[in-house]
C-alpha positions as CSV (number, residue, x, y, z in Angstrom):
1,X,110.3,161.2,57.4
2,X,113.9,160.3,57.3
3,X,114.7,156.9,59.8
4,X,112.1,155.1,61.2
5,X,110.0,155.8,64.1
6,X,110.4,153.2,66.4
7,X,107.5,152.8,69.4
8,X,109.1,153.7,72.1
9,X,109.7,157.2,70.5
10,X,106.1,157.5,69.9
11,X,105.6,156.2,73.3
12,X,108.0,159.2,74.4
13,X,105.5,162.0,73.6
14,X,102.2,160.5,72.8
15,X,100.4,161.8,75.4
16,X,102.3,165.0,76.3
17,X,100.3,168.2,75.9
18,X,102.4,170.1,74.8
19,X,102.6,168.7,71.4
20,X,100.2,170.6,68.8
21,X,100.0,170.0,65.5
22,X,102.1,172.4,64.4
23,X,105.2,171.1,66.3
24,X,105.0,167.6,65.1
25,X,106.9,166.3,62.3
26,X,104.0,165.7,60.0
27,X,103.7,165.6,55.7
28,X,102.2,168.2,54.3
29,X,99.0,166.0,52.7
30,X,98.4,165.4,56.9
31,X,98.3,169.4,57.9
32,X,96.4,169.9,54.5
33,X,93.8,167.1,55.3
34,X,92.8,168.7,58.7
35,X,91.8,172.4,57.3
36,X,90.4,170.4,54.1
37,X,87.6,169.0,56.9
38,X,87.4,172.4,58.6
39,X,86.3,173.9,55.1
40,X,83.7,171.4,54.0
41,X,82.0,171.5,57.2
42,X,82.0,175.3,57.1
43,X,80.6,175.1,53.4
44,X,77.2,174.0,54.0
45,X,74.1,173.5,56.3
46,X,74.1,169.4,55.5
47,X,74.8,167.6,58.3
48,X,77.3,164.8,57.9
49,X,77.4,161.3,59.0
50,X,80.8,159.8,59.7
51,X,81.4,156.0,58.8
52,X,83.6,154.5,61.6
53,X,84.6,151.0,60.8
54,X,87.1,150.7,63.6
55,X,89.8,150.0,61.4
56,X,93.3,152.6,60.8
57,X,92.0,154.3,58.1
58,X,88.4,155.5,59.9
59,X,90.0,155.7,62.8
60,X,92.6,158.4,60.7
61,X,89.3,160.2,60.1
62,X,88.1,160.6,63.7
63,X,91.5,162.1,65.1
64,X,91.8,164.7,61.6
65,X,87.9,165.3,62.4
66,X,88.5,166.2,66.1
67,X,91.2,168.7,65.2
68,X,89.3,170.1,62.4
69,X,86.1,171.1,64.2
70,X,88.1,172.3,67.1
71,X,89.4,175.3,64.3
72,X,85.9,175.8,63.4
73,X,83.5,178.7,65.0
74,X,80.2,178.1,64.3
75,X,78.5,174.7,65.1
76,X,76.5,174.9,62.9
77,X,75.3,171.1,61.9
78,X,75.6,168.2,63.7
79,X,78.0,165.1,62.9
80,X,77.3,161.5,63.9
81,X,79.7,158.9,63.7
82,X,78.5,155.3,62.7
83,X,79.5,151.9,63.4
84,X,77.8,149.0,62.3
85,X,77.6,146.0,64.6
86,X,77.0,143.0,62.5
87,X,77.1,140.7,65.7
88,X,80.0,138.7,64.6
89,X,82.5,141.1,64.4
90,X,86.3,139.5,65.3
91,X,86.0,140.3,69.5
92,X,89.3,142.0,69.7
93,X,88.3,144.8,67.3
94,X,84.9,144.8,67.9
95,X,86.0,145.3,71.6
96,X,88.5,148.0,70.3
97,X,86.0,149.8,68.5
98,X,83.1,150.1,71.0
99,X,85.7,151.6,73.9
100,X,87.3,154.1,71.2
101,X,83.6,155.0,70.6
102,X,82.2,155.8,73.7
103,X,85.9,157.7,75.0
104,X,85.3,159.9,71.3
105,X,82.2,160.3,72.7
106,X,83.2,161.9,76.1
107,X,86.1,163.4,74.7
108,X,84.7,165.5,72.0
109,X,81.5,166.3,74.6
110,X,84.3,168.0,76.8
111,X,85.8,169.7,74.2
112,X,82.3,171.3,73.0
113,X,82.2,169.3,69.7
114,X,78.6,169.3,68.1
115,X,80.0,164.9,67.8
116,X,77.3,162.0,68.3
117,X,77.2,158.4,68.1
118,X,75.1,155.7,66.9
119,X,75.9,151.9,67.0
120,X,73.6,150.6,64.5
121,X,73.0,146.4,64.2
122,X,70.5,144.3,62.0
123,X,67.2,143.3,62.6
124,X,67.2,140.2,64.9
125,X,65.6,138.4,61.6
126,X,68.3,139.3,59.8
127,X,71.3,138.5,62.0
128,X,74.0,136.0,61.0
129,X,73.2,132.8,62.9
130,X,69.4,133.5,62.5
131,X,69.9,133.1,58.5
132,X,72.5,130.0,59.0
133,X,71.4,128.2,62.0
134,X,67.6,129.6,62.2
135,X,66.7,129.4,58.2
136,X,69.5,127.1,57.1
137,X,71.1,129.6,54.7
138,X,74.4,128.6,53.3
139,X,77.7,130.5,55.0
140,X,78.3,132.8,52.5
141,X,80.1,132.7,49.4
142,X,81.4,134.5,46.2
143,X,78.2,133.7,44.7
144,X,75.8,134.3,47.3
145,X,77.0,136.9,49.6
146,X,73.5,137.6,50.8
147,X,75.1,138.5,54.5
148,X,76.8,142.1,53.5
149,X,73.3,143.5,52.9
150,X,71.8,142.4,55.5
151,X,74.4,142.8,58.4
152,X,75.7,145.8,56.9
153,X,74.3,148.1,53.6
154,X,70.6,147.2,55.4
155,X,71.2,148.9,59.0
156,X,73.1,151.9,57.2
157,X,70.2,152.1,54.4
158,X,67.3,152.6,57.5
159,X,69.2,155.0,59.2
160,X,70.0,157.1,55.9
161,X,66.3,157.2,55.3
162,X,65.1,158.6,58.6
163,X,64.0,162.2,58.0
164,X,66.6,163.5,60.4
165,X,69.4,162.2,58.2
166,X,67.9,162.7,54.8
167,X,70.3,165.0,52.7
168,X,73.3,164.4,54.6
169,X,76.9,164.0,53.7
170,X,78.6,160.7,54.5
171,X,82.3,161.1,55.3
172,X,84.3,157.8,54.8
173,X,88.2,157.5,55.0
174,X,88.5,155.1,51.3
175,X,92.0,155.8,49.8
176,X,93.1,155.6,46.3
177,X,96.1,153.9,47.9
178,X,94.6,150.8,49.4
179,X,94.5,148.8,45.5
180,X,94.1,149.7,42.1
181,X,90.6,147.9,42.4
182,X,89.6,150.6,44.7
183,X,91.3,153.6,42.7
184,X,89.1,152.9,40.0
185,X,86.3,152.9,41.7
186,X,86.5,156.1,43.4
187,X,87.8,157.4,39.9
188,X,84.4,156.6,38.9
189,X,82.1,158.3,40.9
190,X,84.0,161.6,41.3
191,X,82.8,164.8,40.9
192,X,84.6,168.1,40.2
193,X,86.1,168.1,43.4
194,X,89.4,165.6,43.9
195,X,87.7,165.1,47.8
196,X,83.8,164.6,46.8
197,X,82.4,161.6,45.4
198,X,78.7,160.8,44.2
199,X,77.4,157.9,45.9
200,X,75.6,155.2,43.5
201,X,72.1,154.5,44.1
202,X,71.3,157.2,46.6
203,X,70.4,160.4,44.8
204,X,71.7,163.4,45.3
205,X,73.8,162.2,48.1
206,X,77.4,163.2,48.1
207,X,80.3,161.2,49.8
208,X,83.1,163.2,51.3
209,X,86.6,161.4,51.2
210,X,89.0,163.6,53.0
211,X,92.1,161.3,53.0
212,X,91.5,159.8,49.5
213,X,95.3,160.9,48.6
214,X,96.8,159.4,51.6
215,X,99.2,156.6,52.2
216,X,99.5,154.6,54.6
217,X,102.3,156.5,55.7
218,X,100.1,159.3,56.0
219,X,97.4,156.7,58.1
220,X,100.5,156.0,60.3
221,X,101.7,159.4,60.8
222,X,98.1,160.9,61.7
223,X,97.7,158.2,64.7
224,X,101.2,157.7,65.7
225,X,102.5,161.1,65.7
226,X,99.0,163.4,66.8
227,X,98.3,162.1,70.2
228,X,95.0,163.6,70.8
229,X,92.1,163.0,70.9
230,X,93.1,160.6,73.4
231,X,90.1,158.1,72.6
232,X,92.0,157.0,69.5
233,X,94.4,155.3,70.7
234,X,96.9,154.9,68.0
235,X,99.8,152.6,69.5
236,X,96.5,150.2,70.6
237,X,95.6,150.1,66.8
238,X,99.1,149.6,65.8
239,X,99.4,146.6,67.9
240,X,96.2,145.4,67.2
241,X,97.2,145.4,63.7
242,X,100.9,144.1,63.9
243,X,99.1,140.6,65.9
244,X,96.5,140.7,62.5
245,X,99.2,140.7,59.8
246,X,102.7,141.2,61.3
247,X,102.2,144.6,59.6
248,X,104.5,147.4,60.4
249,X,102.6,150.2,62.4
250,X,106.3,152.5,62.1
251,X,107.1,155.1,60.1
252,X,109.0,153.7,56.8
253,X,111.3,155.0,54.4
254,X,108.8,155.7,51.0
255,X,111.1,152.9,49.8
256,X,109.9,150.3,52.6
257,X,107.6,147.5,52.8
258,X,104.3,148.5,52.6
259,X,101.5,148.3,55.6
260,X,98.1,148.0,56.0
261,X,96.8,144.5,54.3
262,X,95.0,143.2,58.0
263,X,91.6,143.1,57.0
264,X,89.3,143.2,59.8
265,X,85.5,141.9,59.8
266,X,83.0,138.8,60.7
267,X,84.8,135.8,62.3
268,X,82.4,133.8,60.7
269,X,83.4,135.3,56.9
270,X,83.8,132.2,54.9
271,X,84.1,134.5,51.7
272,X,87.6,135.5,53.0
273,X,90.2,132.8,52.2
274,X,91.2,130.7,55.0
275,X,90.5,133.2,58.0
276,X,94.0,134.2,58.1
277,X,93.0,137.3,60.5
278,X,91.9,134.9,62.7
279,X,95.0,132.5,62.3
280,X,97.1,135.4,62.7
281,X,95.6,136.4,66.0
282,X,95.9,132.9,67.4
283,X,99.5,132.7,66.5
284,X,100.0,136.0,67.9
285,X,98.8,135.0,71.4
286,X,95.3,135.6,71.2
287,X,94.2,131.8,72.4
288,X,90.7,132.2,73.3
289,X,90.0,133.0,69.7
290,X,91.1,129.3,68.6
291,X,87.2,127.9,68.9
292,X,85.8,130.9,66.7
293,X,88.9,129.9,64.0
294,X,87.5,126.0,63.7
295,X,84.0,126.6,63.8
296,X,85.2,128.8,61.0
297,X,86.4,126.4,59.2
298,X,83.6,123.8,60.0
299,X,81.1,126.4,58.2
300,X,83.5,126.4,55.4
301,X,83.7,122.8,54.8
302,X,80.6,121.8,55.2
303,X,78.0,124.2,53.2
304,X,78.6,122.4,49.7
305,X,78.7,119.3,51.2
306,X,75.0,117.1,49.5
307,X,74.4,115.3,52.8
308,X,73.7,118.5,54.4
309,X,72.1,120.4,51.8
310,X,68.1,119.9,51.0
311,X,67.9,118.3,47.6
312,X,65.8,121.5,46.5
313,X,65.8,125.2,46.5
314,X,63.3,127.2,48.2
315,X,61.6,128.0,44.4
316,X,61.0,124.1,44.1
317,X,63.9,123.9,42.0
318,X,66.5,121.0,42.0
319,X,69.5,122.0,42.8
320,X,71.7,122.8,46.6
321,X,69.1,124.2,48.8
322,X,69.0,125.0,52.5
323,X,70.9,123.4,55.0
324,X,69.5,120.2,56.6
325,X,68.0,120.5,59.9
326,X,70.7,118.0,61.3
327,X,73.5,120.0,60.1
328,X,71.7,122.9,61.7
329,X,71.6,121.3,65.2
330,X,74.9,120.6,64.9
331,X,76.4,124.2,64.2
332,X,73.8,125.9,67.0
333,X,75.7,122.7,69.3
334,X,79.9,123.6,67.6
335,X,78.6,127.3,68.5
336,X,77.5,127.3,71.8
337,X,80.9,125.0,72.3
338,X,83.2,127.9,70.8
339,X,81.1,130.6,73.1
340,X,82.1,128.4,76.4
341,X,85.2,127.8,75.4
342,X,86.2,131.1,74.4
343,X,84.5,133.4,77.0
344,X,83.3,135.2,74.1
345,X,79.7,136.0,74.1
346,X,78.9,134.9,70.2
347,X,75.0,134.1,70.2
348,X,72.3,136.1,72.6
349,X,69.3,134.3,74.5
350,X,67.1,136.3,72.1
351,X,69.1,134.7,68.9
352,X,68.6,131.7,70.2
353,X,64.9,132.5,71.2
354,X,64.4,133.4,67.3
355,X,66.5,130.4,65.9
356,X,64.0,128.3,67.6
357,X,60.7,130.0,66.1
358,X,62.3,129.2,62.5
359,X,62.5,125.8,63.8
360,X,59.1,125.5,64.5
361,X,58.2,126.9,60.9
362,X,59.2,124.1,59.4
């Protein structure tokens, strides 16, 4: 790309019109990318769901999928684009998400785009501070990361199986670039295609990759530089990530630092190491998020802790089991703290409603 793109040269043209595609400085993998899309949706009659996670990468997909359908002629299948809701998504990109969401929404119904959306969540049984607070499960660990299948692969899993979505393609923007941990991965399950992936554990089912060779460069350029569709608003992701990691949402020099390690996801994570999304945030400016950070931090310290841990697991077992109902009491207390305190709605009545039932079990 030659110097860096600062953002106030972005800024300069990002909403002007008449920019296309073709008059914007763009690599070639970019330009290649969008008639890559416009070809595998022409290819079959499957319909194809489109995993949105809010982050740059899926949101990379959703501007290259706008301009790809808008070269194609025949609407012929539909697409919906997913996001899951776990319920304690980090606010600010939770927020983010939802508003690019329903503006994709309007924008691609305008431009005649066969485009849906569906926000999918848990089951209330299933939701985070049901499990903790309600059932006294531990905050999750290496070992016993119970919460992605329930907040996440579960929601995903009922929709794939509903008749109407049954033999559909899922379109996800993974990238051999992100870590070698991931390369090999997708190395793995590909087919003869570079672009097409199978997907374990589901059949026939085929995942569609379309930036799989990208770099983040490439992630950069697509948002920065292509200011349409409007909904993804690429300087608000930029920032959003720069306040997350100090990462740099320019355009580099190949030989430049490296962007892109934010990692987005549950406040609540106590997997990740030290919440330093959250930290980052704070530091940042973003304040109200200081209460989510140290009942973080309180879930973190106390689940291996004896006093707060039944003396047996739930087979009869001795061993760590469920947490105490005192330590219970006192994180549904430390939460509804951190939810006036931040302004943040983190808990519903009906959470509440169903942490009490599980009370009652007992």
């Amino acid at each position: 790309m030659g110097k860096k793109i600062q953002h106030r040269l972005v800024r300069r043209h990002a909403y002007d019109p008449s920019y296309c595609l073709a008059k914007l400085r763009l690599g070639n993998r970019v330009r290649d990318a969008v008639q890559r899309i416009a070809q595998a949706y022409n290819a079959d009659a499957e319909p194809w769901i489109i995993g949105f996670s809010g982050g740059k990468d899926s949101s990379c997909v959703l501007k290259l999928l706008f301009h790809a359908l808008r070269s194609v002629h025949d609407y012929h299948k539909p697409v919906t684009v997913i996001y899951c809701d776990t319920g304690v998504e980090i606010p600010h990109a939770s927020r983010l998400a939802l508003q690019v969401l329903e503006n994709y929404r309007a924008e691609a119904a305008a431009a005649g785009l066969p485009i849906s959306i569906r926000i999918l969540r848990p089951r209330l049984r299933d939701g985070f501070f049901v499990k903790v607070i309600g059932r006294g499960y531990p905050p999750p660990t290496d070992k016993f990361r119970w919460c992605t299948d329930r907040l996440r692969i579960q929601p995903i899993t009922r929709l794939m199986t509903d008749r109407k979505y049954k033999g559909s393609v899922v379109v996800i923007g993974v990238r051999e670039d992100e870590s070698a941990a991931r390369a090999a991965t997708l190395t793995k399950h590909q087919l003869a295609d570079r672009y097409w992936r199978k997907q374990s554990n589901a059949g026939r089912r085929r995942l569609f990759v379309p930036i799989v060779d990208f770099t983040v460069v490439d992630v950069w350029q697509t948002l920065l530089l292509i200011p349409t569709p409007y909904s993804v608003p690429g300087m608000v992701i930029a920032d959003l990530y720069a306040n997350a990691s100090g990462e740099c949402p320019t355009i580099r020099e190949p030989t430049g630092a490296p962007c892109g390690k934010a990692r987005f996801g549950c406040w609540t994570c106590t997997v990740a190491k030290g919440g330093t999304t959250l930290k980052n945030l704070i530091d940042a400016g973003q304040i109200q998020l200081q209460p989510l950070f140290e009942l973080r931090l309180w879930l973190d310290k106390y689940r291996y802790d004896p006093r707060y841990r039944w003396k047996r697991r739930r087979n009869g077992q001795r061993g760590l089991g469920p947490m105490t109902m005192q330590w219970r009491r006192m994180a549904l207390a430390k939460l509804l703290s951190a939810q006036k305190r931040s302004g943040f709605q983190l808990i519903s009545s009906d959470e509440i409603e169903a942490i009490s039932r599980e009370w009652d079990k007992r």
